[in-house]
C-alpha positions as CSV (number, residue, x, y, z in Angstrom):
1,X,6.6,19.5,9.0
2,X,7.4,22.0,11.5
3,X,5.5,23.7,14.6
4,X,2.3,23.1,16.2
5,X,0.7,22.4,12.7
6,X,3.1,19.4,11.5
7,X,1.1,16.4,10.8
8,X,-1.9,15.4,8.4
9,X,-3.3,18.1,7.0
10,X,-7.3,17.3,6.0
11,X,-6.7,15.3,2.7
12,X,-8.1,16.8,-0.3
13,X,-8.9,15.4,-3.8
14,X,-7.4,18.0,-6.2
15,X,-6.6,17.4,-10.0
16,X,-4.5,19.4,-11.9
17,X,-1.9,21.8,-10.8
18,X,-1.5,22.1,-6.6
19,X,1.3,24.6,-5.5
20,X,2.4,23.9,-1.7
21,X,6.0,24.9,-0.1
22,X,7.9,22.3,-0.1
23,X,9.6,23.5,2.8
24,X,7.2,23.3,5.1
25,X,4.7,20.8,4.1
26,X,5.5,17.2,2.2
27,X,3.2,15.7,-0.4
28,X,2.6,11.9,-0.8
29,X,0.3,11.0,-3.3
30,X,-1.7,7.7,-3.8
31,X,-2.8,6.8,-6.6
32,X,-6.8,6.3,-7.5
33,X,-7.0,3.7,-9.6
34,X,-5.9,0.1,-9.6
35,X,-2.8,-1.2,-8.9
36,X,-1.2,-4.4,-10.7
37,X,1.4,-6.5,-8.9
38,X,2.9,-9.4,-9.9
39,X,4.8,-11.0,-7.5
40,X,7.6,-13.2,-7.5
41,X,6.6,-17.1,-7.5
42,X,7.2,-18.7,-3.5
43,X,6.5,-21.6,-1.9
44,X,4.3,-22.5,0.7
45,X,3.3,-26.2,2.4
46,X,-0.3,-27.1,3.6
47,X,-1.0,-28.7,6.5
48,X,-0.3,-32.2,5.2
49,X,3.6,-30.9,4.6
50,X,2.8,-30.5,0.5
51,X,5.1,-28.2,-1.2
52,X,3.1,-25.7,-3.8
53,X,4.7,-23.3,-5.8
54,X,2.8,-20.0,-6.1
55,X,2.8,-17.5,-8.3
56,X,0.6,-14.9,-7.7
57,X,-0.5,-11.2,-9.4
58,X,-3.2,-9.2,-7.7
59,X,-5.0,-5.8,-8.3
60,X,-5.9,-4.0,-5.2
61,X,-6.6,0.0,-5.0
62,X,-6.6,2.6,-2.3
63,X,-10.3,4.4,-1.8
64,X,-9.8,8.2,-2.0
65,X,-11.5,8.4,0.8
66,X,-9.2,6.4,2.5
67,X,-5.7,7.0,1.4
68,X,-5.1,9.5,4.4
69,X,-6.0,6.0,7.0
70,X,-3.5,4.6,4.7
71,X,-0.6,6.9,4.9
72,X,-1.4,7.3,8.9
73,X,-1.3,3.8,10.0
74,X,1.8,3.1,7.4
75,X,3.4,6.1,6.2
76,X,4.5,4.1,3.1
77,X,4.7,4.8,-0.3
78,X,2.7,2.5,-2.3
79,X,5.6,0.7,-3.7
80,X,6.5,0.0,0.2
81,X,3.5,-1.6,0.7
82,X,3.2,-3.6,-2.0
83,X,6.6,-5.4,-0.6
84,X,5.9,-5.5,2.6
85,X,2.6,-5.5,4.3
86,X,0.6,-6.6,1.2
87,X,2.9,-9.3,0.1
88,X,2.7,-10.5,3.8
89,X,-1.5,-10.6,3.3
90,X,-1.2,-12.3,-0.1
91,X,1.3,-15.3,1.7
92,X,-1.0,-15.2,5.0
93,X,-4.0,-15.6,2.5
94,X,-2.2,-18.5,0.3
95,X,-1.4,-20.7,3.7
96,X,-5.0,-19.9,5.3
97,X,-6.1,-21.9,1.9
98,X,-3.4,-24.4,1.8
């Protein structure tokens, strides 16, 4: 978090017990296995100006291998994301359709 070593460190897949000062580094974890959401219904219209009510729940999950792209093009938790740019990919999806 500090001096010319702040940033990403290389992201390393570790289980149990990981000891890191917390003063000088920061830890975000991701989890490794799916993820449920269930969203709140909304609407959305198709092109002839129909009205549907959606309602949808996905599962989605970050690769290991690719949590640390994640965290460096978002920096979000995944709770963040789940209310912002995911929800935003589950409407954009839903109105491509419609």
């Amino acid at each position: 978090m500090a001096g010319s070593e702040r940033g990403v460190d290389d992201a390393k897949v570790e289980t149990g017990w990981v000891v890191y000062n917390r003063f000088a580094k920061q830890l975000f974890e991701y989890p490794a296995f799916a993820q449920i959401v269930d969203y709140e219904p909304f609407d959305i219209q198709d092109k002839k100006g129909t009205i549907f009510k959606t309602d949808p729940t996905i599962e989605y999950f970050i690769e290991r291998e690719d949590a640390k792209v994640v965290f460096l093009r978002y920096r979000k938790t995944t709770e963040e994301l789940e209310q912002s740019v995911i929800l935003t990919e589950v409407k954009n999806a839903y109105k491509d359709v419609a």
